[in-house]
Every structure is written in C-alpha cells, then in structure tokens.
ChimeraX commands (.cxc) that place a marker at each C-alpha (Angstrom):
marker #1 position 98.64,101.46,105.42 radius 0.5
marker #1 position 96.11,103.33,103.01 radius 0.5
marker #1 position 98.06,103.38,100.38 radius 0.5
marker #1 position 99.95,100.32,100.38 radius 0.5
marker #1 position 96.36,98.57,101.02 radius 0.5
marker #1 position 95.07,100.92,98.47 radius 0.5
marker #1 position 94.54,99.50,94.27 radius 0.5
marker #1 position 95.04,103.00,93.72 radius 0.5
marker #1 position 98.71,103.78,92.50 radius 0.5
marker #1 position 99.81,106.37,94.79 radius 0.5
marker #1 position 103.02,109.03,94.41 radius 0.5
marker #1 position 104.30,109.88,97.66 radius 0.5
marker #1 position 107.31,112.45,98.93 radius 0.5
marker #1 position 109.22,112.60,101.88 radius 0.5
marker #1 position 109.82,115.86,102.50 radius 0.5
marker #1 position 110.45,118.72,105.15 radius 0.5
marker #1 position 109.20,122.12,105.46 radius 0.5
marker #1 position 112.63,123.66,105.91 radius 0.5
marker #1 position 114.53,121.74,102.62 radius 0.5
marker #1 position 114.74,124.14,99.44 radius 0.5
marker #1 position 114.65,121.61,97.36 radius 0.5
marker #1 position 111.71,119.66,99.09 radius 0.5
marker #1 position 110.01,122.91,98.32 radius 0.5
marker #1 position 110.35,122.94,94.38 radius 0.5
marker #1 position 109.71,119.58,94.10 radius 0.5
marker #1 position 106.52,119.72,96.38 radius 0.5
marker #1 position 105.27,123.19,93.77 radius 0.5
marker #1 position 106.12,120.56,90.49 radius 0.5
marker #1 position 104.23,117.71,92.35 radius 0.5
marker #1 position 101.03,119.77,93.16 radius 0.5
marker #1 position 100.86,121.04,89.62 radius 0.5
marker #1 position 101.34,117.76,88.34 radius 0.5
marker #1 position 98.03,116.88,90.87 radius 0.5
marker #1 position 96.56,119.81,89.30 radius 0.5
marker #1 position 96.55,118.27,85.78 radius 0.5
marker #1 position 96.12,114.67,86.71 radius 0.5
marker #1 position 92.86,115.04,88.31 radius 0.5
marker #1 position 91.51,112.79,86.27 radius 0.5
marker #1 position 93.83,110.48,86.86 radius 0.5
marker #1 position 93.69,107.24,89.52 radius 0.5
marker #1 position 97.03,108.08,90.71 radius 0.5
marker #1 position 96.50,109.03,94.81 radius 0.5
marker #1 position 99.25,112.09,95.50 radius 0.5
marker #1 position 100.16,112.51,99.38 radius 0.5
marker #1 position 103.49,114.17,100.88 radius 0.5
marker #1 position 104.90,112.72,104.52 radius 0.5
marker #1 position 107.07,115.45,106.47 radius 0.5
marker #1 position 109.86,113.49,107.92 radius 0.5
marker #1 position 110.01,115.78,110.56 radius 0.5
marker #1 position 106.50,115.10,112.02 radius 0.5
marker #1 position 106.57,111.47,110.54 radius 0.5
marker #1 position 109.80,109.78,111.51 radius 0.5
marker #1 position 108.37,106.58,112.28 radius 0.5
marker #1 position 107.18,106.19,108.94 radius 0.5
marker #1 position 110.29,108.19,107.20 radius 0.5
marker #1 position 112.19,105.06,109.02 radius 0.5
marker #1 position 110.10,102.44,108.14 radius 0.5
marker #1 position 110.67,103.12,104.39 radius 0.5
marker #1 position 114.35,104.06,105.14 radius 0.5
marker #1 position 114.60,107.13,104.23 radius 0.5
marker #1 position 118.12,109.08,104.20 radius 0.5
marker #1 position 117.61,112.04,101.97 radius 0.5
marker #1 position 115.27,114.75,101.06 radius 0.5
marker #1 position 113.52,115.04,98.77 radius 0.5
marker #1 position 112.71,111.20,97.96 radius 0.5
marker #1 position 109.99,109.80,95.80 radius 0.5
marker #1 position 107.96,106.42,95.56 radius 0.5
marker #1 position 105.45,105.50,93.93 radius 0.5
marker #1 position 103.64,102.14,94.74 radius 0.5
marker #1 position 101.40,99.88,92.36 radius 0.5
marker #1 position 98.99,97.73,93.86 radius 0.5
marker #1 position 101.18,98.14,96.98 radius 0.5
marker #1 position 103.85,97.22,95.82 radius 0.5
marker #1 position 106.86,99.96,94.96 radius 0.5
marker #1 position 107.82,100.20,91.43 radius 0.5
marker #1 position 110.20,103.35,92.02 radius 0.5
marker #1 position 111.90,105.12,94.17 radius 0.5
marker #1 position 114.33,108.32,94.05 radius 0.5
marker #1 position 115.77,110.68,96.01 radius 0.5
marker #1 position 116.71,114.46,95.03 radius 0.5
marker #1 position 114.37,116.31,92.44 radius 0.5
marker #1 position 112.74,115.10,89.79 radius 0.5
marker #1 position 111.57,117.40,86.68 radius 0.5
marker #1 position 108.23,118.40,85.56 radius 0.5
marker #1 position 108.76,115.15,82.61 radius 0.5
marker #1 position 109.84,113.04,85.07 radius 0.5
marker #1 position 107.02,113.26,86.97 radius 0.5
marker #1 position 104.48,113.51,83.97 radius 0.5
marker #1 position 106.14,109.98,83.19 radius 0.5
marker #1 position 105.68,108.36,86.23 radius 0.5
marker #1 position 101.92,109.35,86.29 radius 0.5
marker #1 position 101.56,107.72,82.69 radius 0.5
marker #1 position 103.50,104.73,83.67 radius 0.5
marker #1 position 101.67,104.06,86.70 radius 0.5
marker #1 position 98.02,104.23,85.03 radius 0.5
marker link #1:1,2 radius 0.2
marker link #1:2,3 radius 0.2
marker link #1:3,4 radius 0.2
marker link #1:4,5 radius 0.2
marker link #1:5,6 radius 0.2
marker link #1:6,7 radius 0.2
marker link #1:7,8 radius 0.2
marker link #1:8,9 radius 0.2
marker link #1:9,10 radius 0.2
marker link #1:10,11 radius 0.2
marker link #1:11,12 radius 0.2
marker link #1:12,13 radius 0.2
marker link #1:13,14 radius 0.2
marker link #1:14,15 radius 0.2
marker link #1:15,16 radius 0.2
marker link #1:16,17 radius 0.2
marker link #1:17,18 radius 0.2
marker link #1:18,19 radius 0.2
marker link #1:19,20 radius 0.2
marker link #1:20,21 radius 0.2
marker link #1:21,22 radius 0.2
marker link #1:22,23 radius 0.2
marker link #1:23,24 radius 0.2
marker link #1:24,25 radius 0.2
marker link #1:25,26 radius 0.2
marker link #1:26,27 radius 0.2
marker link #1:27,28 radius 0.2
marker link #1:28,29 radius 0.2
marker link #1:29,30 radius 0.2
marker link #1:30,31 radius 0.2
marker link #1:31,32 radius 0.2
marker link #1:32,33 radius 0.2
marker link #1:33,34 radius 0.2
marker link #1:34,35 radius 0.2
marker link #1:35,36 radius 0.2
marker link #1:36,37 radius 0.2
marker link #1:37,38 radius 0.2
marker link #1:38,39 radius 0.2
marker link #1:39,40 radius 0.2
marker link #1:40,41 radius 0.2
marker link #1:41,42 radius 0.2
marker link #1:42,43 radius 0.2
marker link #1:43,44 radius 0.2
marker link #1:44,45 radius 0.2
marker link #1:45,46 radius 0.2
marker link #1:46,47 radius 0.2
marker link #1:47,48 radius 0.2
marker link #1:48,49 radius 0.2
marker link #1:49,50 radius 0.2
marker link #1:50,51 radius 0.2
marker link #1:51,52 radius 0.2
marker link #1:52,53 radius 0.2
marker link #1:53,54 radius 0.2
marker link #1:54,55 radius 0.2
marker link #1:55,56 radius 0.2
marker link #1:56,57 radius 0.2
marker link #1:57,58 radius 0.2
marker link #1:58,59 radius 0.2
marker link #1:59,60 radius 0.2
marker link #1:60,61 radius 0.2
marker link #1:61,62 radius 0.2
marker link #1:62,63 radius 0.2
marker link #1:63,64 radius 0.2
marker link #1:64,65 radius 0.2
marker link #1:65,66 radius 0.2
marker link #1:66,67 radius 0.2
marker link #1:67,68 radius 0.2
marker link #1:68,69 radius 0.2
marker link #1:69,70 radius 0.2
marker link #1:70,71 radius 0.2
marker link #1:71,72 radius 0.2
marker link #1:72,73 radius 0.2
marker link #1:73,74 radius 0.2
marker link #1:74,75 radius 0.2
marker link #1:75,76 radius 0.2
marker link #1:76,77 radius 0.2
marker link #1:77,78 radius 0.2
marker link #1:78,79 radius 0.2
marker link #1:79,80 radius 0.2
marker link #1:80,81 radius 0.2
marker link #1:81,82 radius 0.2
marker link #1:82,83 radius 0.2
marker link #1:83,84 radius 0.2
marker link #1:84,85 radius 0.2
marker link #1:85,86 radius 0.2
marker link #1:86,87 radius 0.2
marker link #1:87,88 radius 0.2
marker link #1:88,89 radius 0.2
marker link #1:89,90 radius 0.2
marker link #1:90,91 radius 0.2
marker link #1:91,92 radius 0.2
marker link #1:92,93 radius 0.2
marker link #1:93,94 radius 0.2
marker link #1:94,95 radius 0.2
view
C-alpha cells in the first residue's frame, strides 16, 4: 500500500534468500540505489518466502521478478535478471 499510494516511482523485486540469481540481481539493484540517491525513485525488495500474500497478490511465478510502478500504477514488469543498463534505464525512464 505505500508504494502504490506513494507519487514516488518505486522499483521493487521479488526475491528469495536462497535463489542465485535473486542474489546478483539484488547486488546490481543496491548499487544502482547506491548511485541514484539522488534520485525520487523508492527501491524496496519483498522475499516471497516471508511475503506470500503479497508475492500472490501481484502474481508472482518466478524469481527474480521486477516492477516498477508510476504514480501507482505499473509501467513494467519482468521476471529473470536484468543488467546493470537495464536497470540504469528504468531509473531514467521512471524520473
């Protein structure tokens, strides 16, 4: 509800703490945090695991997945990893 409610755009992963590939992508994401501090993008990570009311409220089937949401609305959404660019790209799309 905070971040759909929020103006904010916000970037948020599903993700568990024993998926590899959850892992990389959470290291890209909080570098990409790092550098867009600045930035009014809001970054937050939801462990399916601990979270699987909300995992299954936003349907999600796979791990890693990744939406971001404008106004509260979502403008994308992707599972699996996405690269250092792709990420970088969503940020400067979303501002």
């Amino acid at each position: 509800a905070e971040i759909i409610n929020n103006k904010k755009s916000a970037l948020v992963t599903f993700s568990a703490a024993w998926c590899g590939a959850c892992k990389m992508q959470k290291s890209l994401i909080n570098d990409l945090a790092d550098r867009s501090q600045e930035s009014d993008i809001v970054i937050a990570f939801v462990d399916v695991d601990t979270e699987a009311e909300l995992s299954q409220r936003f349907q999600i089937k796979s791990i890693p997945t990744t939406i971001v949401f404008k106004n509260g609305e979502q403008i994308f959404r992707k599972s699996g990893l996405l690269s250092r660019r792709n990420l970088d790209q969503l940020v400067n799309e979303t501002k």
